[in-house]
BARO-212883 format. One record per residue (C-alpha): x, y, z. Coordinates in steps of 0.25 Angstrom, whole numbers, plus 2048, in hexadecimal, padded with zeros to 3 digits. Example, Ala and Ser with C-alpha at 12.3 -4.5 7.8 and 13.67 -1.06 7.14 Angstrom:
<rs>
8317EE81F 8377FC81D 
</rs>
This chain:
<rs>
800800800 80B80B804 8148057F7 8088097F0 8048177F7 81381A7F5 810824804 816827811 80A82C817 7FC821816 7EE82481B 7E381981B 7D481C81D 7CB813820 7D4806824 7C8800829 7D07F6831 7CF7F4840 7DC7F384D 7DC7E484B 7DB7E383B 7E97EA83A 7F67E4836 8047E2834 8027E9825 7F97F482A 8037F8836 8107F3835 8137FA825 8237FA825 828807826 81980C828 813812836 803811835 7F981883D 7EB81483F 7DD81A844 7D380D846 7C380F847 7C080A856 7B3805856 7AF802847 7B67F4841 7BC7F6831 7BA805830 7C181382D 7CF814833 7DD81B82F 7E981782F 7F881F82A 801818826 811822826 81E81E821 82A81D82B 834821823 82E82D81C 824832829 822830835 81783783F 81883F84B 80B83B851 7FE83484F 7EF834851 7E282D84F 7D5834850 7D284384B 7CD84785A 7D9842862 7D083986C 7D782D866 7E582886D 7EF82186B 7F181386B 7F280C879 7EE81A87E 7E2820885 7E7830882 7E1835879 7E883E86F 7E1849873 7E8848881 7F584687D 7FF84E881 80185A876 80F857870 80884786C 7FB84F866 7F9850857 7EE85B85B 7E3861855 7D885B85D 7CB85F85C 7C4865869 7BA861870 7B286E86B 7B586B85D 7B185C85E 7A5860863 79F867858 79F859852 79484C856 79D842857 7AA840863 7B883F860 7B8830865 7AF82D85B 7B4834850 7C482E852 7BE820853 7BB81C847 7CA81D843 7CA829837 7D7830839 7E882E83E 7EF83C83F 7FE83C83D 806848841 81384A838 81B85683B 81785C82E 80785A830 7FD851836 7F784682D 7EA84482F 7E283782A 7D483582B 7C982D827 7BB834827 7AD82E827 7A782D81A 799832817 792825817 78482881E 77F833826 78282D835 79082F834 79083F82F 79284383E 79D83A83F 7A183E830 7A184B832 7A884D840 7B484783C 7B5851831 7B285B839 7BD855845 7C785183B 7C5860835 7C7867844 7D585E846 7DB86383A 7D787283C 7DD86F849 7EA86A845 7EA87483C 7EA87F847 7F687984E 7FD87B842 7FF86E83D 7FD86882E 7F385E82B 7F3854821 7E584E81E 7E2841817 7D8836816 7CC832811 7C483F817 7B6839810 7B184880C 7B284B7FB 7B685A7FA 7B08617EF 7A785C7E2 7B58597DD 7B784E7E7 7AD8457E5 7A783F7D6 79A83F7DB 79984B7E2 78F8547D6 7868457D7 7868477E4 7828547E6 7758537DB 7718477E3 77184E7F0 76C85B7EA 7798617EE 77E86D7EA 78E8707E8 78E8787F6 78686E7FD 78F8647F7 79C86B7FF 79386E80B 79086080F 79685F820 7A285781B 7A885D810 7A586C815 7AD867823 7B9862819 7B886E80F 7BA87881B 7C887081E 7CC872811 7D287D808 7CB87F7FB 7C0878803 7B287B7FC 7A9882809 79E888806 798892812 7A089681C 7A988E824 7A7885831 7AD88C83F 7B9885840 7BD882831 7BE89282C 7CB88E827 7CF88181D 7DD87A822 7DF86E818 7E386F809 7DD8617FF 7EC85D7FA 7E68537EF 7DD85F7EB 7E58687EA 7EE8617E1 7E285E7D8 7DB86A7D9 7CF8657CC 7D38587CB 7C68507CA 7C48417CD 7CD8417D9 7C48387E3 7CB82F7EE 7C08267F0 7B681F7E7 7A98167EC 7AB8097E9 79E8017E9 79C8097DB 7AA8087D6 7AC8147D4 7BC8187D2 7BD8127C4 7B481E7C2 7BC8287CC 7AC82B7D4 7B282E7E1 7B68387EA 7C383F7F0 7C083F800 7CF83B803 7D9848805 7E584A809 7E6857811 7F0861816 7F087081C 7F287B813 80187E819 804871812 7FD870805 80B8747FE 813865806 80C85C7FD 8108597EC 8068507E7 7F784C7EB 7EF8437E5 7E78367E4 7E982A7E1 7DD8247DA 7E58187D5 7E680F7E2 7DC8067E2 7D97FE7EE 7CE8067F5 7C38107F4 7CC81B7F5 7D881F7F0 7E58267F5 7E98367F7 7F783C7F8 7FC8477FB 80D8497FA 816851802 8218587FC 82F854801 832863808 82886A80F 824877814 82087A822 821888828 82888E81C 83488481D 837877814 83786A81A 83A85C816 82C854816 83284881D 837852828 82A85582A 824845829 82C841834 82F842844 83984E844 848849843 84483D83A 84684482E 85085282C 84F85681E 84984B817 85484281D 850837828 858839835 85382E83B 84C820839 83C81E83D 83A81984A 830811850 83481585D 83482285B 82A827850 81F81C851 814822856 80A81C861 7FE81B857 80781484C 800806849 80D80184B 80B80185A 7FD7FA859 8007EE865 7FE7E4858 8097EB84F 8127F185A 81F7ED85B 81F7E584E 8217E883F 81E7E2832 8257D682C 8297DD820 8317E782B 83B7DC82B 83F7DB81D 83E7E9819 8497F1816 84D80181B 85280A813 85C816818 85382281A 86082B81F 86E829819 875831823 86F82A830 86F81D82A 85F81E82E 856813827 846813827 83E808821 835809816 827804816 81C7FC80E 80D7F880E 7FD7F8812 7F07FA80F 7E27FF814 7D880880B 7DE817808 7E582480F 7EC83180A 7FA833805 80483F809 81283C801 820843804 8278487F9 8348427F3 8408467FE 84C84E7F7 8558467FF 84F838804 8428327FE 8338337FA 82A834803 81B832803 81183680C 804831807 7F883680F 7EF830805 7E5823802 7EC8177FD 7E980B7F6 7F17FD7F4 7F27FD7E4 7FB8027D9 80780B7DF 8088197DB 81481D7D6 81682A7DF 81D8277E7 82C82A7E3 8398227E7 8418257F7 84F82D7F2 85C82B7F8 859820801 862816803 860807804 868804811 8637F7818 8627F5826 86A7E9828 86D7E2835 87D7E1834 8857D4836 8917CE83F 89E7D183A 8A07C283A 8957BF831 8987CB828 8A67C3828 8A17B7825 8A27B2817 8937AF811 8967A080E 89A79C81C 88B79C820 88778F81E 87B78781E 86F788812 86D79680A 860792800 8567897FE 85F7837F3 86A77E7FB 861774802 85F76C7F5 86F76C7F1 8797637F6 884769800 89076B7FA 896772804 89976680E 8A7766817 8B276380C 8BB75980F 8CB75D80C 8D6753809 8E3754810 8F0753806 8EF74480B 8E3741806 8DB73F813 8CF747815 8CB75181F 8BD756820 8BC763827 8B276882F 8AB774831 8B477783E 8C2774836 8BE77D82C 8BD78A827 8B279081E 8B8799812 8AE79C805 8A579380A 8AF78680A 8B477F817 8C3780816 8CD77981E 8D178382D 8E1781829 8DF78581A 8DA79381E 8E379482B 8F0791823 8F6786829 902781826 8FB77681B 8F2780815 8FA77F806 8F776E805 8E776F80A 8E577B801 8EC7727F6 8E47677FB 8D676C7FB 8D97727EC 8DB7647E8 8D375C7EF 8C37627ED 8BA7607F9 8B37557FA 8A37577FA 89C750806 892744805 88774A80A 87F751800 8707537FF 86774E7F5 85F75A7EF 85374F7ED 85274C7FA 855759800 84A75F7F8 8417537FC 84375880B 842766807 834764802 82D75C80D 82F769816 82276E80D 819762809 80E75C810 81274D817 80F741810 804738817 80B72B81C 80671F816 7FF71381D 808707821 7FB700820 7F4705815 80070A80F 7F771680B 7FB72780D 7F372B819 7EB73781C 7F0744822 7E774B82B 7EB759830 7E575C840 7D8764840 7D676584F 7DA775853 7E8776859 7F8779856 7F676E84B 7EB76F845 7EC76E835 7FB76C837 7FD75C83D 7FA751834 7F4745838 7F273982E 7E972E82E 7E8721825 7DC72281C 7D671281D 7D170E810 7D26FD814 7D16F681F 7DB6F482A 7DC6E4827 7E16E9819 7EE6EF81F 7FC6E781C 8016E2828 80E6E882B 81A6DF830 
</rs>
């Protein structure tokens, strides 16, 4: 999935998976931290999850909940009582929840949004309730209205937002095929269409937003910029999501109800936006946005990846040092879910890192795969010095891989390798005895203790403790010593050849003993009947059950038949 997405940043919506249904190839992603909001209550429904690369970024803190009554695993503070310094902030107050019919415990339990906090923003990912029937507008419509207050109030601390997901509101006639049907059936006019609760609440948040009337107390002023849009600013047919039960896609009937978000201090970070219509594999499809490698913050240029990470990690663009788990995993990482903590996934043994910093010697490990239904994608430009990064905050899709993503420069392949004793790096490589392939178990051993001829002509046969091993042939201890009769046993063994050993093994037998390892037992015969008998495996529950064979004579004559035996 990430191969394919070709991201350093992932957000899923609508997971639809449950604590116990998780597993190794949802939480333990080599080189991958993940970060998950579950419903409490309702079984196979809503949920977020993002997934970020270690090697390219790393947050500072994490959330669950857009009202800060949730807490942290194995914990009973709740976020809004955490100490100041461990707060993302921007809560809403209780006068501001109270404008709305529904509580904050009810609204942060359906699991709709994780919030990251990098140094350069927060990343917020949610999944908002659709408009399926009217008994879920109240619900519908104070999450909007929460999730709008959180963000005005991050906002007014004077931090950057990024926000993504599936946000189930269409924008404007241009965002949904069907919005001119729609609006004749419902006798709707193109104000009215623009005025409806939800998509006035979202209009209000944006710039360019279409509002009509005045604004609401509270939301005089608009805080985020559409990135996708306003890198497409007519295009038409954009839609994120198409109905399935009609099939719709092949005919491009959707909608565009996934964004990717960010204040208007940081419309000018990103290079590209866009969506990515070609992934197949769900009823939506992702969005992107990518950050350029340098940006601007306060009037001054930064390296993005300076601004991805913890402070220190990265000066410059240039790791300083590696990604610790002890250090920079954060207590709501999956990873420290009591199933997964303390363990990693069996490809984490085989995989290789690669140098990350030339000068420290610093190595980091790179990541691979998963799946769920579809997220947000911010990318991180190419690095002048090190690499490419891609920060996706999009909504991706197992299926043909893009090809935006762009080759890591100036990396070096150094391996990680556990070094070796001086002795064995000493060690010639034909010393080490014993069998080296499969092959060398059907071939006769030709390499038996030679036997050397004294200049008399009587026979000495050396063992392993008399001898010395040189290029793999056992050579007399007073040949390699130099003793004083070195010249007539070095003349000796160059006329007289070494003299195989008897014992050699039959290929034919050895590959009949090979192969009854892997085939069933015959059946013993009868000694009365002189017939095979029947093998029975043990049916009765236990450690042997299906595994011991029992067999049993099947009686086709009489006993009188049988032959005596003398």
């Amino acid at each position: 999935m990430f191969d394919i997405l070709e991201a350093d940043v992932v957000v899923f919506q609508e997971i639809k998976i449950q604590r116990k249904d998780l597993s190794d190839d949802m939480v333990l992603v080599p080189g991958w931290d993940c970060y998950f909001s579950l419903p409490r209550h309702k079984k196979g429904y809503s949920g977020v999850v993002i997934y970020t690369r270690q090697s390219v970024c790393a947050p500072i803190r994490a959330e669950e909940g857009i009202t800060g009554v949730c807490s942290l695993p194995n914990s009973s503070t709740s976020f809004l009582d955490l100490p100041a310094e461990q707060q993302i902030g921007g809560y809403p107050t209780p006068a501001q929840l109270s404008a709305y019919a529904v509580d904050a415990a009810t609204l942060d339990s359906e699991g709709r949004c994780v919030i990251l906090e990098f140094p350069a923003f927060v990343l917020v990912g949610v999944y908002s309730p659709a408009n399926r029937d009217e008994t879920r507008d109240d619900f519908r419509l104070a999450f909007l209205g929460v999730l709008d207050t959180r963000i005005r109030n991050l906002d007014a601390m004077g931090k950057r937002v990024f926000l993504t997901g599936d946000l189930n509101v269409s924008r404007e006639e241009l965002d949904a095929s069907n919005a001119e049907a729609s609006m004749r059936k419902q006798g709707l006019t193109r104000l009215d269409f623009i005025s409806t609760p939800a998509r006035r609440l979202f209009n209000q948040l944006l710039y360019e937003g279409k509002v009509s009337g005045e604004r609401d107390e509270g939301r005089e002023r608009p805080v985020m910029w559409d990135i996708c849009r306003a890198f497409h600013p007519d295009r038409k047919g954009m839609f994120t999501c198409w109905e399935q039960k009609v099939n719709a896609r092949p005919a491009n009937c959707g909608a565009r109800i996934d964004y990717v978000l960010c204040n208007v201090a940081m419309k000018d970070w990103f290079s590209d936006s866009n969506i990515q219509e070609g992934l197949m594999g769900s009823d939506h499809c992702p969005v992107y946005a990518t950050l350029k490698d340098k940006i601007g913050v306060d009037g001054q240029q930064y390296d993005t990846l300076d601004l991805m990470n913890p402070p220190g990690m990265f000066v410059n663009g240039r790791r300083q040092r590696v990604y610790s788990t002890s250090l920079d995993l954060l207590p709501s990482s999956g990873r420290l879910i009591p199933e997964f903590s303390g363990r990693r996934n069996i490809r984490d043994m085989f995989s290789r890192s690669s140098s990350l910093l030339h000068s420290a010697g610093c190595s980091v490990p790179e990541a691979e795969s998963v799946g769920f239904n579809y997220p947000a994608t911010m990318e991180v430009g190419k690095g002048a010095a090190q690499m490419t990064s891609t920060i996706e905050i999009t909504n991706p899709s197992p299926s043909t891989p893009s090809k935006k993503r762009r080759t890591r420069e100036g990396a070096t392949g150094t391996n990680l390798k556990r070094s070796k004793p001086s002795s064995a790096l000493m060690a010639p490589e034909s010393a080490v005895k014993g069998q080296r392939s499969l092959k060398g178990f059907f071939k006769a051993n030709v390499n038996e203790t030679p036997i050397y001829t004294k200049p008399g002509g009587e026979e000495i046969d050396k063992s392993p403790h008399d001898s010395t091993h040189t290029n793999g042939v056992n050579m007399p201890s007073h040949v390699l010593n130099g003793g004083n009769d070195s010249g007539a046993s070095s003349s000796a063994l160059e006329s007289s050849p070494a003299k195989i050993s008897d014992v050699v093994h039959d290929p034919v037998e050895s590959m009949i003993s090979w192969s009854k390892l892997f085939t069933k037992p015959i059946a013993p015969r009868c000694e009365g009947h002189d017939e095979p008998c029947i093998s029975l495996l043990t049916k009765k529950p236990g450690m042997n059950l299906g595994r011991a064979s029992i067999y049993v004579l099947e009686l086709r004559r009489p006993f009188k038949d049988m032959p005596q035996q003398v």
